[in-house]
mmCIF entry with sequence, helices, sheets and N, C-alpha, C, O atoms, coordinates in Angstrom:
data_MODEL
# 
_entry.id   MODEL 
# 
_entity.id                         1 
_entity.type                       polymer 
_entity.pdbx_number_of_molecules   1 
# 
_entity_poly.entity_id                      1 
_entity_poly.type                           'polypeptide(L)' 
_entity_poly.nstd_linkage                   no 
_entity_poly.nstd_monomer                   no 
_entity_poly.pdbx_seq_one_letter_code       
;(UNK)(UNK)(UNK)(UNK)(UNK)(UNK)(UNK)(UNK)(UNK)(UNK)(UNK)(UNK)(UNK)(UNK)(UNK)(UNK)
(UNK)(UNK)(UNK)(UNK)(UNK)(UNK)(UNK)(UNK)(UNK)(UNK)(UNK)(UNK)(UNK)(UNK)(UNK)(UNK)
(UNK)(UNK)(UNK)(UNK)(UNK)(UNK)(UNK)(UNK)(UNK)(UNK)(UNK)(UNK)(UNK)(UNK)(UNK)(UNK)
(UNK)(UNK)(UNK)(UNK)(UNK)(UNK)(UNK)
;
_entity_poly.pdbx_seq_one_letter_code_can   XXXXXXXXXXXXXXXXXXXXXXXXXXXXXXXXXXXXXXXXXXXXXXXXXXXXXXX 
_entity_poly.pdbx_strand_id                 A 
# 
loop_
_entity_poly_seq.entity_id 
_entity_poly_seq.num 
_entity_poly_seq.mon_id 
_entity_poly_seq.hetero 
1 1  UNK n 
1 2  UNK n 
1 3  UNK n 
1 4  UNK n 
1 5  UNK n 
1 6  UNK n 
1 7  UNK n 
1 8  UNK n 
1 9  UNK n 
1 10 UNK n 
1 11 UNK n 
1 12 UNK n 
1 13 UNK n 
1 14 UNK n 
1 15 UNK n 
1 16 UNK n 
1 17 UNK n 
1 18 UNK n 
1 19 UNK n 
1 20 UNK n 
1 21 UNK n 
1 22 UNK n 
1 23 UNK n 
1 24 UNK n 
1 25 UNK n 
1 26 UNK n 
1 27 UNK n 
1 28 UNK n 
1 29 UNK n 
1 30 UNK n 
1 31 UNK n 
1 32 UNK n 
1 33 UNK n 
1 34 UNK n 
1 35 UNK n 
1 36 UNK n 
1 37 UNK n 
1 38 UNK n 
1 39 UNK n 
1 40 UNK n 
1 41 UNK n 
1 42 UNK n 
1 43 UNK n 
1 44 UNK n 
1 45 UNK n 
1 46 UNK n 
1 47 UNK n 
1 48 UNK n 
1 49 UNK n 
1 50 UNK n 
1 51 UNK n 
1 52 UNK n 
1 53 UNK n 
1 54 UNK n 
1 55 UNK n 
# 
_struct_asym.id          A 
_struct_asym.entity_id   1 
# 
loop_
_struct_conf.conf_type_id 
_struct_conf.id 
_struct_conf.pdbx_PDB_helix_id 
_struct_conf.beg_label_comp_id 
_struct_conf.beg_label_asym_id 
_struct_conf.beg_label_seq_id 
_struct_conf.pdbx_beg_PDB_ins_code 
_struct_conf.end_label_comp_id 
_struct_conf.end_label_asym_id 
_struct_conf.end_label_seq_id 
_struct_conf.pdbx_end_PDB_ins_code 
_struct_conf.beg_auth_comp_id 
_struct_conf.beg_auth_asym_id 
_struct_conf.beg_auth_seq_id 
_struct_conf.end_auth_comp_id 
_struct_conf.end_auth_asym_id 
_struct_conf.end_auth_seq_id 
_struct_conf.pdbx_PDB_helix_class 
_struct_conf.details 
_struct_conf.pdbx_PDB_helix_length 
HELX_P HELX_P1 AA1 UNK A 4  ? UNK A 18 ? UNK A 4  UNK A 18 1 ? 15 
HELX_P HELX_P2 AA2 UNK A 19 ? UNK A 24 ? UNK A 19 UNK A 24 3 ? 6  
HELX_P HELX_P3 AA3 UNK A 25 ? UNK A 32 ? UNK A 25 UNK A 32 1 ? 8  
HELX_P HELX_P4 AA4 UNK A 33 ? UNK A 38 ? UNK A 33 UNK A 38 3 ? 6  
HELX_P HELX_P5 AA5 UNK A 39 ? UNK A 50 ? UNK A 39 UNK A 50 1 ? 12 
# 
_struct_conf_type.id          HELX_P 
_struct_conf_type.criteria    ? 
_struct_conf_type.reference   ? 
# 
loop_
_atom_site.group_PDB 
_atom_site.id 
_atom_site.type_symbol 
_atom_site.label_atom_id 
_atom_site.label_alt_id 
_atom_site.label_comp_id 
_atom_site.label_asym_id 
_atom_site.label_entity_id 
_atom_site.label_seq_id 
_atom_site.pdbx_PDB_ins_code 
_atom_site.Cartn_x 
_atom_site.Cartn_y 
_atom_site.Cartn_z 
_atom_site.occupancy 
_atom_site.B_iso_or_equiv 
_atom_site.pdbx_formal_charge 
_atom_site.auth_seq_id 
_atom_site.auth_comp_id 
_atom_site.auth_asym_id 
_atom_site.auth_atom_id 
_atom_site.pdbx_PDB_model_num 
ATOM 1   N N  . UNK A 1 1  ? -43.886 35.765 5.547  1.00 0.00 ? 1  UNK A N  1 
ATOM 2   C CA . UNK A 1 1  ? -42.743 36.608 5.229  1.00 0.00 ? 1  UNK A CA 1 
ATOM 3   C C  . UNK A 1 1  ? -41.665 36.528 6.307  1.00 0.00 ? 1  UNK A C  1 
ATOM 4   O O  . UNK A 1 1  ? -40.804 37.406 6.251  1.00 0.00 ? 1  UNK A O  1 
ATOM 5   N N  . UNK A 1 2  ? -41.591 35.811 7.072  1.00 0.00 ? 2  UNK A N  1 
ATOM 6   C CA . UNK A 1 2  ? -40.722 35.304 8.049  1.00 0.00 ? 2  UNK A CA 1 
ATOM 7   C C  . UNK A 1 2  ? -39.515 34.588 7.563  1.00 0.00 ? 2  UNK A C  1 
ATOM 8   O O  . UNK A 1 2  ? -39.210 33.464 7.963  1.00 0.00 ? 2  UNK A O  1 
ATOM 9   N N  . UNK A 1 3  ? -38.795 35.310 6.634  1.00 0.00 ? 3  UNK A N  1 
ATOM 10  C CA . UNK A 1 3  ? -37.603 34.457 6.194  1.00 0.00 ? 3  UNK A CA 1 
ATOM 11  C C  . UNK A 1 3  ? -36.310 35.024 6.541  1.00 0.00 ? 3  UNK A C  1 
ATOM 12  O O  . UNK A 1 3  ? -36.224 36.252 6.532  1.00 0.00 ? 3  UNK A O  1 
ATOM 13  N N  . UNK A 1 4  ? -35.487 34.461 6.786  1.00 0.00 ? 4  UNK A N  1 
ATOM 14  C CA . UNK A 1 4  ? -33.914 35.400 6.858  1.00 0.00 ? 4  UNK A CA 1 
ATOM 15  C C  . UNK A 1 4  ? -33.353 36.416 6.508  1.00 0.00 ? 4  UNK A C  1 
ATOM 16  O O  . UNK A 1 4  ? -32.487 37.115 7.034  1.00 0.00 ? 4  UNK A O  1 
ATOM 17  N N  . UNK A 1 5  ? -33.991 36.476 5.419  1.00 0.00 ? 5  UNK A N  1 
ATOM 18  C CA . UNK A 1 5  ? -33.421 37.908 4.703  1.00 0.00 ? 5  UNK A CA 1 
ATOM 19  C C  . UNK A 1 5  ? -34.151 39.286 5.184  1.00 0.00 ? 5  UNK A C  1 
ATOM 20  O O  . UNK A 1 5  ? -33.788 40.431 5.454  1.00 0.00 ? 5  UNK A O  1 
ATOM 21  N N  . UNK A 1 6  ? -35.473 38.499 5.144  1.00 0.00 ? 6  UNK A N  1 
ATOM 22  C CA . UNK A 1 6  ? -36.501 39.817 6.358  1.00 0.00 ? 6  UNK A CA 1 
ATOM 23  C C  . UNK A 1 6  ? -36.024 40.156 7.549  1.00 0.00 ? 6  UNK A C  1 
ATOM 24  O O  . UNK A 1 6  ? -35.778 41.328 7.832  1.00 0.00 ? 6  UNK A O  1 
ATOM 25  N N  . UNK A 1 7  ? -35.799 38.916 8.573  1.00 0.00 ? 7  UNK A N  1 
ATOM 26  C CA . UNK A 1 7  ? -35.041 39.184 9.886  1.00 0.00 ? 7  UNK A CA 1 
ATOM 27  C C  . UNK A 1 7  ? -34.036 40.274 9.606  1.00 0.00 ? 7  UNK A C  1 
ATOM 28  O O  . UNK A 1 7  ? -34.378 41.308 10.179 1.00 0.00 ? 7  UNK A O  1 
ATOM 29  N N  . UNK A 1 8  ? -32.939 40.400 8.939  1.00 0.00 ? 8  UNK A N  1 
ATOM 30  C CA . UNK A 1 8  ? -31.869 40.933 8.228  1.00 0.00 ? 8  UNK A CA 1 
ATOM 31  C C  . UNK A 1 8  ? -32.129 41.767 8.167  1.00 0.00 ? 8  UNK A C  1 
ATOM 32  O O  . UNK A 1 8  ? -31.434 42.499 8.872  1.00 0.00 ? 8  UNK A O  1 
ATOM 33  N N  . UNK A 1 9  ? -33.238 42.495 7.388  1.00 0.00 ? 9  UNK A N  1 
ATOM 34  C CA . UNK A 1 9  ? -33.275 43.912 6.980  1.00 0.00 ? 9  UNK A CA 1 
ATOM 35  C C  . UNK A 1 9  ? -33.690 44.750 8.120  1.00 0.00 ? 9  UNK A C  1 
ATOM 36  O O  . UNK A 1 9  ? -33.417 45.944 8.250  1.00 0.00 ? 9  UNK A O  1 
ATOM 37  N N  . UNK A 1 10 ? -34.416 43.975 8.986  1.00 0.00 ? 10 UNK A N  1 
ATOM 38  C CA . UNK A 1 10 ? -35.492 44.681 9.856  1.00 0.00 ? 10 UNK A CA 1 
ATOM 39  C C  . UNK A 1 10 ? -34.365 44.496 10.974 1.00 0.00 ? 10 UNK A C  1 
ATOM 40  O O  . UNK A 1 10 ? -34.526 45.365 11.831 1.00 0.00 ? 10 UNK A O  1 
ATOM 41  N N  . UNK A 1 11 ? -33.781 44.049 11.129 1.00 0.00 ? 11 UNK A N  1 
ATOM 42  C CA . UNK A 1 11 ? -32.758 43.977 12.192 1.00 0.00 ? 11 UNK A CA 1 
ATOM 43  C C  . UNK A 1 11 ? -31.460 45.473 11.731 1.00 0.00 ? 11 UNK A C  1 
ATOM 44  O O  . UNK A 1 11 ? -30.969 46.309 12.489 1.00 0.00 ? 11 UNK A O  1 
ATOM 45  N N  . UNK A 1 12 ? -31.327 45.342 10.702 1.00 0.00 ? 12 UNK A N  1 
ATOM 46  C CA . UNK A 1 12 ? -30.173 46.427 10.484 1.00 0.00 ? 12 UNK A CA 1 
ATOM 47  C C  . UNK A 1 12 ? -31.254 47.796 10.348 1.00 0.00 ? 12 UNK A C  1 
ATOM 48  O O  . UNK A 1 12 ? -30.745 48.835 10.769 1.00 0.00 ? 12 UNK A O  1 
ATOM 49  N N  . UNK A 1 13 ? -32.465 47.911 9.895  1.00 0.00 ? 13 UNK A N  1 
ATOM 50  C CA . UNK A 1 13 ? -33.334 49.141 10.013 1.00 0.00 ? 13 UNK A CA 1 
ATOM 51  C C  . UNK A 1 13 ? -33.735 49.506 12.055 1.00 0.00 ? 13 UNK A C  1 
ATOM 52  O O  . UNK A 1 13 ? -33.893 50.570 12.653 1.00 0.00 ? 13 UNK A O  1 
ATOM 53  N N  . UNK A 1 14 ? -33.765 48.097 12.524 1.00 0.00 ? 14 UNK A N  1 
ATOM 54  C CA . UNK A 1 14 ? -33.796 48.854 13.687 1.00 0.00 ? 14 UNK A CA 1 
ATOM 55  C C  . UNK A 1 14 ? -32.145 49.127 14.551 1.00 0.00 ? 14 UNK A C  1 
ATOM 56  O O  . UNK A 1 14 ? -32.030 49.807 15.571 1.00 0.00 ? 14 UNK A O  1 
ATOM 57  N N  . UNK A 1 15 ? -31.291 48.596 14.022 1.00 0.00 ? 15 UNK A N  1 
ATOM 58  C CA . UNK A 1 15 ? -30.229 49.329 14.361 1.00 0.00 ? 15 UNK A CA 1 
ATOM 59  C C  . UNK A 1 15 ? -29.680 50.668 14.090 1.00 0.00 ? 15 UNK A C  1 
ATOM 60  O O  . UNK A 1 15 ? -29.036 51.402 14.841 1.00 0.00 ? 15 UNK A O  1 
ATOM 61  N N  . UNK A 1 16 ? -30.227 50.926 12.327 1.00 0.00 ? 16 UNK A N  1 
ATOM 62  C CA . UNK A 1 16 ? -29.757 52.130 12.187 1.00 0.00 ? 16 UNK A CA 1 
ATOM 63  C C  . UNK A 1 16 ? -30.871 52.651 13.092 1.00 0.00 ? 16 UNK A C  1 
ATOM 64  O O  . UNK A 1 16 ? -30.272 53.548 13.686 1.00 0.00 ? 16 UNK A O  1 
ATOM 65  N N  . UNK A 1 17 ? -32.163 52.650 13.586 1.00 0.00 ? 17 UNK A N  1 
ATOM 66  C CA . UNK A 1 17 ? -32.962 53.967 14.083 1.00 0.00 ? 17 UNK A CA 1 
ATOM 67  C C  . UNK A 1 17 ? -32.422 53.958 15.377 1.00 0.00 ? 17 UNK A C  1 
ATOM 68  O O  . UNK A 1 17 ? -32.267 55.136 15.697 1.00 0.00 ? 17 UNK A O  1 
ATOM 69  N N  . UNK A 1 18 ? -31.929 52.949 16.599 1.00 0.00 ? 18 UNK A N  1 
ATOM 70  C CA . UNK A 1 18 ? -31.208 53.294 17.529 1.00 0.00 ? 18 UNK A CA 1 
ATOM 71  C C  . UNK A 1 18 ? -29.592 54.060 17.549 1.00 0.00 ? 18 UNK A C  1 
ATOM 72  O O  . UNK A 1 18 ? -28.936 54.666 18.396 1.00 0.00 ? 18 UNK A O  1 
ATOM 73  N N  . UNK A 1 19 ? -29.448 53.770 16.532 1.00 0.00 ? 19 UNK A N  1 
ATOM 74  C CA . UNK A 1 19 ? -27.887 54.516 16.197 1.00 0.00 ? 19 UNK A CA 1 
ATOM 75  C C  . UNK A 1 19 ? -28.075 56.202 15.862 1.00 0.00 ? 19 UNK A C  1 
ATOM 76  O O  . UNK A 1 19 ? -27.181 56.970 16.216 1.00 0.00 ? 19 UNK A O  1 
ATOM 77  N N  . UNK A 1 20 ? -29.043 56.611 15.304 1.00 0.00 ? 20 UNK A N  1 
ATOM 78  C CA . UNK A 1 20 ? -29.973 57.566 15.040 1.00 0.00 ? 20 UNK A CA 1 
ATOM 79  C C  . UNK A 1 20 ? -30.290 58.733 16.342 1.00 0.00 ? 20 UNK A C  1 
ATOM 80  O O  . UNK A 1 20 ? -30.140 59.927 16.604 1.00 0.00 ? 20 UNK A O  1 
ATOM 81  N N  . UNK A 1 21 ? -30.895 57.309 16.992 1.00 0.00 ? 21 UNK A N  1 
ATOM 82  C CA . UNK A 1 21 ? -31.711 58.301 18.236 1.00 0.00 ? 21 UNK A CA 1 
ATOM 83  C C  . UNK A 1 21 ? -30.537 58.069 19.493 1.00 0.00 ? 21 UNK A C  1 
ATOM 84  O O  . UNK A 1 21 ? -31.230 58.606 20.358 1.00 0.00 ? 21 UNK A O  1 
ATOM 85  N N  . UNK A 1 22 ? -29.548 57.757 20.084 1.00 0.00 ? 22 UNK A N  1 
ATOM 86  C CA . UNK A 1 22 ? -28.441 57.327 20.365 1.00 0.00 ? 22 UNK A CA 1 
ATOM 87  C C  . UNK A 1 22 ? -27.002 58.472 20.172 1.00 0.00 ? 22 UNK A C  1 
ATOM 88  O O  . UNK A 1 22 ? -26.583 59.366 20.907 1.00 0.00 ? 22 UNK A O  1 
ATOM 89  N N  . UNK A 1 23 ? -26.553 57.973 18.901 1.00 0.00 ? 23 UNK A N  1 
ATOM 90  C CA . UNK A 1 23 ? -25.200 58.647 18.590 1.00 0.00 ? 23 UNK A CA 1 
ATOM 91  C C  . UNK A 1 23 ? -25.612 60.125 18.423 1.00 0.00 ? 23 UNK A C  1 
ATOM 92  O O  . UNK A 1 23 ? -25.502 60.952 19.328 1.00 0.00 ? 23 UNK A O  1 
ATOM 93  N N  . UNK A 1 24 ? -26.176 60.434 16.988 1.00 0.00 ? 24 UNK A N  1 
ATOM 94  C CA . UNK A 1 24 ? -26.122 62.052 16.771 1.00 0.00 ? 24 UNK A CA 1 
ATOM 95  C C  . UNK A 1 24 ? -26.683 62.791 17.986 1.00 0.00 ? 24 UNK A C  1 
ATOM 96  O O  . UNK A 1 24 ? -26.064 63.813 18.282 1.00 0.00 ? 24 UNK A O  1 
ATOM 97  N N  . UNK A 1 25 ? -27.595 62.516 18.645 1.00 0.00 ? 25 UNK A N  1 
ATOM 98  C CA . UNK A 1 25 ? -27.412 63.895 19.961 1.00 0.00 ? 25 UNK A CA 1 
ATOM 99  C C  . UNK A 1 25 ? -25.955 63.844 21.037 1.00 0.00 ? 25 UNK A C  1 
ATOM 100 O O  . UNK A 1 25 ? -26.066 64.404 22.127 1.00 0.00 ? 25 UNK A O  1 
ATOM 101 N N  . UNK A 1 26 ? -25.221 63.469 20.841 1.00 0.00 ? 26 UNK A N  1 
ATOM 102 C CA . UNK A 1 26 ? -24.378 63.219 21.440 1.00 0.00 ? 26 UNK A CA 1 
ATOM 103 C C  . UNK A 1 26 ? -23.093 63.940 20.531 1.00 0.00 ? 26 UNK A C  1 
ATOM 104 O O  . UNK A 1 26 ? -22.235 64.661 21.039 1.00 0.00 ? 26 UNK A O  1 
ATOM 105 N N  . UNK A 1 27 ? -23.162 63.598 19.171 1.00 0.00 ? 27 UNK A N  1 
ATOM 106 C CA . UNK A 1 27 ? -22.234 63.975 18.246 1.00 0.00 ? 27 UNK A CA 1 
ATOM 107 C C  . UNK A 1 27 ? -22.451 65.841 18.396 1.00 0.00 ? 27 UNK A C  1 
ATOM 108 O O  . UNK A 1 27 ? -21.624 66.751 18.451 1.00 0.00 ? 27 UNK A O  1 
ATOM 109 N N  . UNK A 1 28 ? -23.818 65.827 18.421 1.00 0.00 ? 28 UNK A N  1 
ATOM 110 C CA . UNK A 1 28 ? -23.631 67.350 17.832 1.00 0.00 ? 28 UNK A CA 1 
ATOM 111 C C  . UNK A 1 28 ? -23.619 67.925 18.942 1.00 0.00 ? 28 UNK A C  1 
ATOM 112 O O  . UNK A 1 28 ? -23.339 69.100 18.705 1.00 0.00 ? 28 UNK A O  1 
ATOM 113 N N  . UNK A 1 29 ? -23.787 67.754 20.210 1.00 0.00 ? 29 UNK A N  1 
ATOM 114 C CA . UNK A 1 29 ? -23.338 68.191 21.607 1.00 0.00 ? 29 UNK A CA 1 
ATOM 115 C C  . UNK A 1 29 ? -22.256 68.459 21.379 1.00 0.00 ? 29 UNK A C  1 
ATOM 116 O O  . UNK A 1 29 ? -21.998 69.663 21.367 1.00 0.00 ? 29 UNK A O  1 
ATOM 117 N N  . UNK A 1 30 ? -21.087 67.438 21.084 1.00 0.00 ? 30 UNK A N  1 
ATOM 118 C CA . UNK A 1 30 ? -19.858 67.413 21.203 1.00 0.00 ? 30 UNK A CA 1 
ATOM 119 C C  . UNK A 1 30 ? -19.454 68.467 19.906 1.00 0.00 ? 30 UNK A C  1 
ATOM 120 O O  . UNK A 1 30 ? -18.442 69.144 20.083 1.00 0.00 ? 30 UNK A O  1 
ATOM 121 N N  . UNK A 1 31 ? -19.814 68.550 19.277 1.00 0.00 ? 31 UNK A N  1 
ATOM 122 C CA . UNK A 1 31 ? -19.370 69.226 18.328 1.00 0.00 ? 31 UNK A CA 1 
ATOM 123 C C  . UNK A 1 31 ? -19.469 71.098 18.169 1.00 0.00 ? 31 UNK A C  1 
ATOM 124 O O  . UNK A 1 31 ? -18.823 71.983 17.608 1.00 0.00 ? 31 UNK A O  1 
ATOM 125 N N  . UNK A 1 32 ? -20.545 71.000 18.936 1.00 0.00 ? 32 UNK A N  1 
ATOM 126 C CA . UNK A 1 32 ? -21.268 72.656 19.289 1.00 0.00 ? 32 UNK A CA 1 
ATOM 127 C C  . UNK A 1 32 ? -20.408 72.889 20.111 1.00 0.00 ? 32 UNK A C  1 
ATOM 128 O O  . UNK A 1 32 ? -19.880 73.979 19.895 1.00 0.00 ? 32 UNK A O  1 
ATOM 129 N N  . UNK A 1 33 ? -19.719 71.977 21.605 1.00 0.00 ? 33 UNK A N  1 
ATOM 130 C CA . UNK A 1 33 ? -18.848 72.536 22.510 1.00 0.00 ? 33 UNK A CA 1 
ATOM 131 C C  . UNK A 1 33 ? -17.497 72.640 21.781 1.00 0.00 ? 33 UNK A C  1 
ATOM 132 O O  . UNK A 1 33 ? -16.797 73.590 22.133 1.00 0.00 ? 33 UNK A O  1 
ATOM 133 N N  . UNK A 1 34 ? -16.947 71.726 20.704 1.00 0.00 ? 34 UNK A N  1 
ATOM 134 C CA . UNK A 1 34 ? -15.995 72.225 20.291 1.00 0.00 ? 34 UNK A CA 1 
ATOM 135 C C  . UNK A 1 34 ? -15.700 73.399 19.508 1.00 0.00 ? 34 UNK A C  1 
ATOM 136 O O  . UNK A 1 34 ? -14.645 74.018 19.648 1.00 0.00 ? 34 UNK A O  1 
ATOM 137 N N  . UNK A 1 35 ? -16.983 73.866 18.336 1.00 0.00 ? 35 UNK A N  1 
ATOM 138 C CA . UNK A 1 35 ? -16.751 74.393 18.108 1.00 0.00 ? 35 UNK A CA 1 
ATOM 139 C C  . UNK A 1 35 ? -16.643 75.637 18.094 1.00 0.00 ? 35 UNK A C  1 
ATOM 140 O O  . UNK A 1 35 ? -15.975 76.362 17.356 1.00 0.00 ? 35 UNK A O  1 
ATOM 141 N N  . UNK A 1 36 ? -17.566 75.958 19.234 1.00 0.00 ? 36 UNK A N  1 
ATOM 142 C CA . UNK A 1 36 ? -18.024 77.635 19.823 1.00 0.00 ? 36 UNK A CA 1 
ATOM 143 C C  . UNK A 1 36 ? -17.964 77.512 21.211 1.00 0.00 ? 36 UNK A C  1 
ATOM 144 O O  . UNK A 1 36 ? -18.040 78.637 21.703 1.00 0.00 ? 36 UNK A O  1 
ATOM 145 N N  . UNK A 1 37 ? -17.869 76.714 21.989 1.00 0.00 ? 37 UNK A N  1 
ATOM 146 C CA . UNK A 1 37 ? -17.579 77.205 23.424 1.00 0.00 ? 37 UNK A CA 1 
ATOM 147 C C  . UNK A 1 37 ? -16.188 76.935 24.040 1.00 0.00 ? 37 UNK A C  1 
ATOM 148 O O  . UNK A 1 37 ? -15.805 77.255 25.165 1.00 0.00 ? 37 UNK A O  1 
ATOM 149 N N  . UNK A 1 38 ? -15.506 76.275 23.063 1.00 0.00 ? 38 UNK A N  1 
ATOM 150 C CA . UNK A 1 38 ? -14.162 76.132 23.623 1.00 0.00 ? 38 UNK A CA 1 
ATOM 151 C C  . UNK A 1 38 ? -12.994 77.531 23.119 1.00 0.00 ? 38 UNK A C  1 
ATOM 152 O O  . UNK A 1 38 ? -12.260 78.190 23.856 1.00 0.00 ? 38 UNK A O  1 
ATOM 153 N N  . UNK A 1 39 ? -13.177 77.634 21.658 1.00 0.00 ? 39 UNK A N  1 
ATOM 154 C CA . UNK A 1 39 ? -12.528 79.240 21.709 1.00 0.00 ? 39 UNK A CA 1 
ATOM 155 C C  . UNK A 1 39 ? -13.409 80.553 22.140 1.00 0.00 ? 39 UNK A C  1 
ATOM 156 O O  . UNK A 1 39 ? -13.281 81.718 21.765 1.00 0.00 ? 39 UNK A O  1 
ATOM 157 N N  . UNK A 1 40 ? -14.242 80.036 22.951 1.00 0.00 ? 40 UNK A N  1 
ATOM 158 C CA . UNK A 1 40 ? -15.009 81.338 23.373 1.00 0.00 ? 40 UNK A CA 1 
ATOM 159 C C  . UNK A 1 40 ? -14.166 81.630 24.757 1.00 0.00 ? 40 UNK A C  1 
ATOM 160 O O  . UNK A 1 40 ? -13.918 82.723 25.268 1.00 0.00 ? 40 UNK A O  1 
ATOM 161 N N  . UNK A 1 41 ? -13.694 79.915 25.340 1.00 0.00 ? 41 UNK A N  1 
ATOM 162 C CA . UNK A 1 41 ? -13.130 79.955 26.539 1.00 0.00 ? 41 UNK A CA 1 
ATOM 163 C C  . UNK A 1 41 ? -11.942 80.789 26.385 1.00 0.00 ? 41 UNK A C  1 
ATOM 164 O O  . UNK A 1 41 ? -11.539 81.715 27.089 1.00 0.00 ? 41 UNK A O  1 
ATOM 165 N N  . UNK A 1 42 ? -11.253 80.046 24.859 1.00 0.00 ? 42 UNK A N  1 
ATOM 166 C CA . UNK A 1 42 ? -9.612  80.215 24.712 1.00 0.00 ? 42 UNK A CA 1 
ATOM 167 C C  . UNK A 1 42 ? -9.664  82.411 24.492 1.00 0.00 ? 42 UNK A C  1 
ATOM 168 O O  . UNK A 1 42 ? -8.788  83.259 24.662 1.00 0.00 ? 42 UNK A O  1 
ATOM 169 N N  . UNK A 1 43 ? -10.920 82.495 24.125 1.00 0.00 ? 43 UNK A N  1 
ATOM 170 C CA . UNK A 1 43 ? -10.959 84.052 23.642 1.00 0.00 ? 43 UNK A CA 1 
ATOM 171 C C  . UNK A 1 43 ? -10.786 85.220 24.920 1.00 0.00 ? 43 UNK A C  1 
ATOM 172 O O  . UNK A 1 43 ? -10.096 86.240 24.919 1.00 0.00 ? 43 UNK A O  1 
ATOM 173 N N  . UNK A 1 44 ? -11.937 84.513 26.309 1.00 0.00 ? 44 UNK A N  1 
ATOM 174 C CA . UNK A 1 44 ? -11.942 85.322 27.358 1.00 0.00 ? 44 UNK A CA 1 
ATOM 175 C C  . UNK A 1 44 ? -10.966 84.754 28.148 1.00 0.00 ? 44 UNK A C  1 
ATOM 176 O O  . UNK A 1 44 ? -11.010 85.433 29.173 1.00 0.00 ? 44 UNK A O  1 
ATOM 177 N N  . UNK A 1 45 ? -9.933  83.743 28.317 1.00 0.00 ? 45 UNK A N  1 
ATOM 178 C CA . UNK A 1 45 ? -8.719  83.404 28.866 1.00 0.00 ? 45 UNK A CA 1 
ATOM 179 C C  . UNK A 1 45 ? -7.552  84.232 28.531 1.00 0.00 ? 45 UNK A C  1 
ATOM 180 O O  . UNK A 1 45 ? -6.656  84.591 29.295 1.00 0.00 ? 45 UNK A O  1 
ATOM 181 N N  . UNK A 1 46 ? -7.734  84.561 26.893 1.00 0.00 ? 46 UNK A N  1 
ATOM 182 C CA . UNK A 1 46 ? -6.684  85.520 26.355 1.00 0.00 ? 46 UNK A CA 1 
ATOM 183 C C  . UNK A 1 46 ? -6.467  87.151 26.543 1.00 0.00 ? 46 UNK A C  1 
ATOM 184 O O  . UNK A 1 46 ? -5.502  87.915 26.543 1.00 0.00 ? 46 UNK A O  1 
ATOM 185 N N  . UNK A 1 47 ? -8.055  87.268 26.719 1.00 0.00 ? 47 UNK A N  1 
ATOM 186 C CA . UNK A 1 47 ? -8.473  88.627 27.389 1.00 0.00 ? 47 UNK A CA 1 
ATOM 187 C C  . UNK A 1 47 ? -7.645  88.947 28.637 1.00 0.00 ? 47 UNK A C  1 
ATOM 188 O O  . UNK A 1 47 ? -6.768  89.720 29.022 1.00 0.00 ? 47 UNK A O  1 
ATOM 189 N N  . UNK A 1 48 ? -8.433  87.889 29.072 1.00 0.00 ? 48 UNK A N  1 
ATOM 190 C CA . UNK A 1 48 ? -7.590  87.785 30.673 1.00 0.00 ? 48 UNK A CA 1 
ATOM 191 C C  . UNK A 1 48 ? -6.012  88.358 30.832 1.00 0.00 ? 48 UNK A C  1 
ATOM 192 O O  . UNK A 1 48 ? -5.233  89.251 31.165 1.00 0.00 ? 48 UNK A O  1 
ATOM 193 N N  . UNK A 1 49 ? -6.254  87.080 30.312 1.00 0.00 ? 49 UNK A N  1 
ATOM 194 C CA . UNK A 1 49 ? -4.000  87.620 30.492 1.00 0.00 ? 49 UNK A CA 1 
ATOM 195 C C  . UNK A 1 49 ? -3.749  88.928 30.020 1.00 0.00 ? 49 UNK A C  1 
ATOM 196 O O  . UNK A 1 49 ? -2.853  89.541 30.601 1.00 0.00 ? 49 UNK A O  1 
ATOM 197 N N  . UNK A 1 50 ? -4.525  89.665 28.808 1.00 0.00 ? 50 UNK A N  1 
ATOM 198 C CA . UNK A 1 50 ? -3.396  90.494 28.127 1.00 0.00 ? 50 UNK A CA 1 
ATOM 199 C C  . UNK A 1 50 ? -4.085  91.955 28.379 1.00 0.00 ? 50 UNK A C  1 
ATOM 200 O O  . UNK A 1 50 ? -3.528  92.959 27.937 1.00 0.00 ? 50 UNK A O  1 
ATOM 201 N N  . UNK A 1 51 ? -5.600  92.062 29.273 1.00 0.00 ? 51 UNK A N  1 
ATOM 202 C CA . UNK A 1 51 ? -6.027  93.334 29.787 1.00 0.00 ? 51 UNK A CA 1 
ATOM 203 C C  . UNK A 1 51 ? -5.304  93.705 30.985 1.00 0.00 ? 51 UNK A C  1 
ATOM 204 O O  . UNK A 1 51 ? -5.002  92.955 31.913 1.00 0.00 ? 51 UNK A O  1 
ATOM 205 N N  . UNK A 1 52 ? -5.034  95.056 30.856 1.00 0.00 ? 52 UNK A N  1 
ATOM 206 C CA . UNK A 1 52 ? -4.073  95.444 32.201 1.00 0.00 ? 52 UNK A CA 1 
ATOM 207 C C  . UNK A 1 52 ? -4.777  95.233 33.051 1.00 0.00 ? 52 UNK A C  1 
ATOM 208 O O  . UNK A 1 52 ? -5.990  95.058 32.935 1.00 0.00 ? 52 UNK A O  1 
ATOM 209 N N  . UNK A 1 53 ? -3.973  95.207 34.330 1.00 0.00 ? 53 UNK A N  1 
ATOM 210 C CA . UNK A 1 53 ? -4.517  95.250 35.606 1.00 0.00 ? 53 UNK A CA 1 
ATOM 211 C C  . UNK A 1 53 ? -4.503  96.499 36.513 1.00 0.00 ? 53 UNK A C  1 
ATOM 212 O O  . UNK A 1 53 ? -3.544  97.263 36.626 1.00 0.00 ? 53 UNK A O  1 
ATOM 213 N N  . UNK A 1 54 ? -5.255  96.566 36.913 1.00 0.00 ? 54 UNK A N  1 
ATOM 214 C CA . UNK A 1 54 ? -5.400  97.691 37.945 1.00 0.00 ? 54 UNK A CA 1 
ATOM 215 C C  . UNK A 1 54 ? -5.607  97.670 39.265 1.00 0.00 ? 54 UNK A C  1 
ATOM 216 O O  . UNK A 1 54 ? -6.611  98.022 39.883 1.00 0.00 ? 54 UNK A O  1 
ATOM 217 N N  . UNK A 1 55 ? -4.030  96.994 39.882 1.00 0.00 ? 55 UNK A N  1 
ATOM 218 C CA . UNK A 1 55 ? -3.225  96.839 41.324 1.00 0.00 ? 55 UNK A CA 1 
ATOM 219 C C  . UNK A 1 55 ? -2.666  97.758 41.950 1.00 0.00 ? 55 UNK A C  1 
ATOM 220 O O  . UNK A 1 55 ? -2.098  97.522 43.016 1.00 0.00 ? 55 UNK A O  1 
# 
């Protein structure tokens, strides 16, 4: 079963499982910081500025 078309498949099946174990932990890192820790920043930055001060 050593023919080209085997090489082929088994070559793009082990690419997708490194692309797999590779990209998505990385994607959804990036994606968790965008989507909840960056307006969490923009939320207590806004705080900031607009709670009085007491000078």
């Amino acid at each position: 079963m050593r023919t080209v078309t085997n090489f082929f498949i088994a070559s793009l099946a082990i690419s997708d499982m490194l692309m797999a174990i590779v990209c998505i932990p990385f994607t959804f890192v990036a994606s968790m910081v965008f989507q909840y820790f960056i307006p969490l920043l923009v939320l207590i930055y806004t705080y900031s500025l607009t709670k009085p001060h007491n000078c």
